[in-house]
TIFI-154820 format. One line per 2 residues: their letters; for each residue x, y, z of C-alpha. Coordinates in Angstrom, 3 decimals. Layout:
TIFI-154820
a) X Y Z  ...
This chain:
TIFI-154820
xx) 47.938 45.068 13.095  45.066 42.723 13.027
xx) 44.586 41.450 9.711  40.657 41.608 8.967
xx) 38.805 39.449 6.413  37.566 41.376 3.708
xx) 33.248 41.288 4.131  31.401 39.650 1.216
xx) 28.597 41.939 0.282  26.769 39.967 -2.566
xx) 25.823 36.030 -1.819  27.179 33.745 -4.226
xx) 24.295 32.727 -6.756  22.942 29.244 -7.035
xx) 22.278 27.739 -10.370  19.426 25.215 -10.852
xx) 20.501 21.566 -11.992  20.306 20.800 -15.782
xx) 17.351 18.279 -14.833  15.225 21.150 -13.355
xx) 15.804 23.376 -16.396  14.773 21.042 -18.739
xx) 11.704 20.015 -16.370  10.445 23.159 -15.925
xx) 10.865 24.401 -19.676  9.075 21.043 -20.723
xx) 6.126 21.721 -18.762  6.214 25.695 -20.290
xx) 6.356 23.923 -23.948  3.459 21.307 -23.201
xx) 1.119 24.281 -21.928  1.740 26.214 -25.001
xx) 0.814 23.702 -26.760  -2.431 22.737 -24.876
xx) -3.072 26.753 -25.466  -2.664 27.009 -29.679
xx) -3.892 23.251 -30.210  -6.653 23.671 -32.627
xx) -9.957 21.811 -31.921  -10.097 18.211 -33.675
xx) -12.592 18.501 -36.676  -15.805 16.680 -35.500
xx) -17.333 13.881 -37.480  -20.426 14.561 -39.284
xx) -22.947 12.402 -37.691  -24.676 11.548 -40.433
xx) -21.580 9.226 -41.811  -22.007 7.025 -38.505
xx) -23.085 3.411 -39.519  -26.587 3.852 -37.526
xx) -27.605 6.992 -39.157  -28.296 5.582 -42.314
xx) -31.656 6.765 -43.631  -33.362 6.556 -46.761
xx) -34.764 10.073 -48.063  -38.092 10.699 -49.687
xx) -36.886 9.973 -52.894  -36.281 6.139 -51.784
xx) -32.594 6.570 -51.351  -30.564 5.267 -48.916
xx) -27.776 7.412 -47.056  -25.377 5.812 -45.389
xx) -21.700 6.551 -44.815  -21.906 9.615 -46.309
xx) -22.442 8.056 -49.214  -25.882 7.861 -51.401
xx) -25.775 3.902 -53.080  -26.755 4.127 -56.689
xx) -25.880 8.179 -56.954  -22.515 8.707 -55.356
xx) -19.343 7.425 -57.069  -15.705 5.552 -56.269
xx) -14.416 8.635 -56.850  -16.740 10.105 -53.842
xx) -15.803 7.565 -51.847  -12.416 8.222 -52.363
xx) -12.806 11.813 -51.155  -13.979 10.973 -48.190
xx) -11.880 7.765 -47.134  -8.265 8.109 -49.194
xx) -7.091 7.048 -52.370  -5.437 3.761 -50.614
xx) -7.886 1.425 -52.473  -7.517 -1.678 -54.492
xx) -10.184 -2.260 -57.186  -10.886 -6.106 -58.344
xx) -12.716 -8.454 -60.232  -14.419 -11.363 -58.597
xx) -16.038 -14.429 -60.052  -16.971 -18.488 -59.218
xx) -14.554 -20.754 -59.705  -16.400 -21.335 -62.677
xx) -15.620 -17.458 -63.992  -19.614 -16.990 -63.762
xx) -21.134 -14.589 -61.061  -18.428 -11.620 -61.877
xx) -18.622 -8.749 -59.564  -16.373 -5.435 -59.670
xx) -15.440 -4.090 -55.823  -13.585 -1.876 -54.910
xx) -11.608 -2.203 -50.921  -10.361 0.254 -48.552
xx) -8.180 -1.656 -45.750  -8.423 0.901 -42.694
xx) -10.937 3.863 -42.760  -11.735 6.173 -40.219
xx) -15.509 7.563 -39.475  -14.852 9.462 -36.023
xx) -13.317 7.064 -33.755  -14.449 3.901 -35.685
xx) -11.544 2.551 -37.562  -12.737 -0.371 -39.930
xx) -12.320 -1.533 -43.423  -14.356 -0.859 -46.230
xx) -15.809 -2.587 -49.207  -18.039 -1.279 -52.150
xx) -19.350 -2.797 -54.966  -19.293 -0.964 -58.561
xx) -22.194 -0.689 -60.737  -20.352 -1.829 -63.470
xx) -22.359 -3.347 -66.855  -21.668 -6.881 -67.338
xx) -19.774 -5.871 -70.550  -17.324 -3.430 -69.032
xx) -16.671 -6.354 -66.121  -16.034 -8.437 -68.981
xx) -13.854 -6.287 -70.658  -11.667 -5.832 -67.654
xx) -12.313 -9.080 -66.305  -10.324 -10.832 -69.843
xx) -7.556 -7.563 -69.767  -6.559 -8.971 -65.980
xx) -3.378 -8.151 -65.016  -3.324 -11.218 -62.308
xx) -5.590 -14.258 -61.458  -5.284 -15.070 -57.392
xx) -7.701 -18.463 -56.431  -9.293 -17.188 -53.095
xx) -9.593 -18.932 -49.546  -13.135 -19.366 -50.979
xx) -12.667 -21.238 -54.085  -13.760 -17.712 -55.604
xx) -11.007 -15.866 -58.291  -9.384 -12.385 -57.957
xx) -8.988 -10.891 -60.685  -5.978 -7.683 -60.339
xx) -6.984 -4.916 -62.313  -4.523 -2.467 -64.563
xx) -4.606 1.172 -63.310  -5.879 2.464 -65.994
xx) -8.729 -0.039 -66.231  -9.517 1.350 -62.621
xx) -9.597 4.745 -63.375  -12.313 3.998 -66.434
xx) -14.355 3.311 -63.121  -14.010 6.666 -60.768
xx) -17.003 8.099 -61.892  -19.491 4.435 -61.894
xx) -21.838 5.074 -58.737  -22.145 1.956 -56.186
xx) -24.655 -0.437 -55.527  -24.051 -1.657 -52.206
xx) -21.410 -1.158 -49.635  -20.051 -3.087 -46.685
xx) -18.368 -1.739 -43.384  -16.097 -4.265 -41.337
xx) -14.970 -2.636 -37.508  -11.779 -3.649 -36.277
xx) -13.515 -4.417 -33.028  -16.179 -6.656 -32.444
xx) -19.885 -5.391 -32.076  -21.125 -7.056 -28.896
xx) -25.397 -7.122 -28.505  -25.718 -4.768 -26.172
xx) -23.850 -2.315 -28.129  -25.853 -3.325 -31.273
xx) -29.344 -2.665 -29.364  -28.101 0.692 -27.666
xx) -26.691 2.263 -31.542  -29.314 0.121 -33.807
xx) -32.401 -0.517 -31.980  -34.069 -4.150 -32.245
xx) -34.044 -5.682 -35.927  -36.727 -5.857 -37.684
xx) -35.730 -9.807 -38.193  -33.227 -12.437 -37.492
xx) -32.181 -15.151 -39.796  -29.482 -18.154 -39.532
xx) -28.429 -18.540 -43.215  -26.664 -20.925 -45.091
xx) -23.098 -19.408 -43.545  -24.813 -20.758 -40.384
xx) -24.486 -17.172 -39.239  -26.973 -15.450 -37.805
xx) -28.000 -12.361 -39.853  -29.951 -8.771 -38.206
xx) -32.275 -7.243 -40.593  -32.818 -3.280 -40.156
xx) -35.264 -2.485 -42.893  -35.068 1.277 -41.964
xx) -31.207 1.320 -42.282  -30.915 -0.566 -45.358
xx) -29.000 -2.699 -43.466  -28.036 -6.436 -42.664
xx) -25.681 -6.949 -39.860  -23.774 -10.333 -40.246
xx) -22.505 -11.448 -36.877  -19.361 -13.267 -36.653
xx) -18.094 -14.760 -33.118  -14.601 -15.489 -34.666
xx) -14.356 -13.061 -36.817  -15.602 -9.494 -37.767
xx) -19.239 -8.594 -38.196  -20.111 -6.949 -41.572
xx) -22.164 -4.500 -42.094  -24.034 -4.487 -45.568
xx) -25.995 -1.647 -46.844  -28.343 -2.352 -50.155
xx) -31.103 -0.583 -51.374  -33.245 -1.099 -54.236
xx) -32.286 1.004 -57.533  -35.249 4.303 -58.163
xx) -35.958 4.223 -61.735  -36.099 7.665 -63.164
């Protein structure tokens, strides 16, 4: 007898290599994901720095903040409770100023810094100013004056009277002209930088070639 091989009747299954797998179930995931990501919140135009606008009332909006009305507290609903509150003065502890600083802030895709000043009486400065809880000499010959927390929080609720935005990058002209418009004025000042005047914004844009611009919104106080 002839012995005969016995006939295979199912081909022998080929598995995929582990790279493959993984490739393919990676590219599943990611388009899942693309499916349920939910839409990025959009940012209200009316907090972007060129939209400032004063209402018929005579106040200016900027920020999405109203200077004189809205408070540190509002401005810590909107930009984060990472904030450091301080007292400034001259060297010669004259010229005291309360302000309060956020360090990175986000208004759509413009990260900056952020720096308000309090409409603090010149008593309760005083008050906080002698209660210090550290006195730093600044780069400027000006003094810091750390606050306690709980003189801080006396503060949440004292509106602002001016407010300064500094962008991480730096504001070239022709990106100045296209958000801005032309200023209403230019001025070289005793910094022996040259300072933009936009009347309608509130604004004065300090330009700074080796360092940041600021942008400084201040508006006149309506008497009730």
């Amino acid at each position: 007898m002839v012995n005969s091989k016995p006939v295979a009747t199912k081909k022998q299954s080929k598995k995929l290599p582990v790279f493959w797998i993984l490739f393919l179930s990676s590219i599943v995931v990611f388009s899942l994901i693309l499916l349920i990501q939910p839409e990025r919140e959009l940012v209200d135009q009316k907090h972007l720095p060129w939209n400032a606008h004063f209402d018929e009332q005579g106040k200016l909006h900027t920020l999405g903040l109203t200077i004189h009305e809205s408070t540190l507290a509002d401005a810590m609903a909107l930009y984060g409770k990472d904030v450091e509150v301080k007292v400034f003065s001259d060297k010669d502890e004259s010229n005291k100023s309360l302000e309060a600083y956020f360090p990175v802030i986000y208004i759509g895709s413009i990260k900056a810094a952020l720096a308000l000043r309090i409409e603090a009486s010149e008593e309760q400065i005083n008050q906080v100013y002698s209660n210090g809880k550290k006195v730093t000499p600044t780069t400027t010959g000006e003094l810091e004056v750390e606050l306690y927390t709980s003189d801080i929080a006396s503060f949440f609720n004292t509106p602002i009277s001016s407010l300064a935005l500094i962008p991480r990058k730096n504001l070239t002209e022709r990106a100045i002209d296209k958000r801005f418009g032309a200023p209403d004025r230019k001025e070289i000042q005793s910094d022996n930088l040259p300072h933009w005047f936009f009347d309608r914004l509130g604004l004065e844009l300090i330009l700074d070639k080796e360092g940041p611009e600021a942008l400084q919104y201040t508006a006149p106080k309506i008497s009730q």
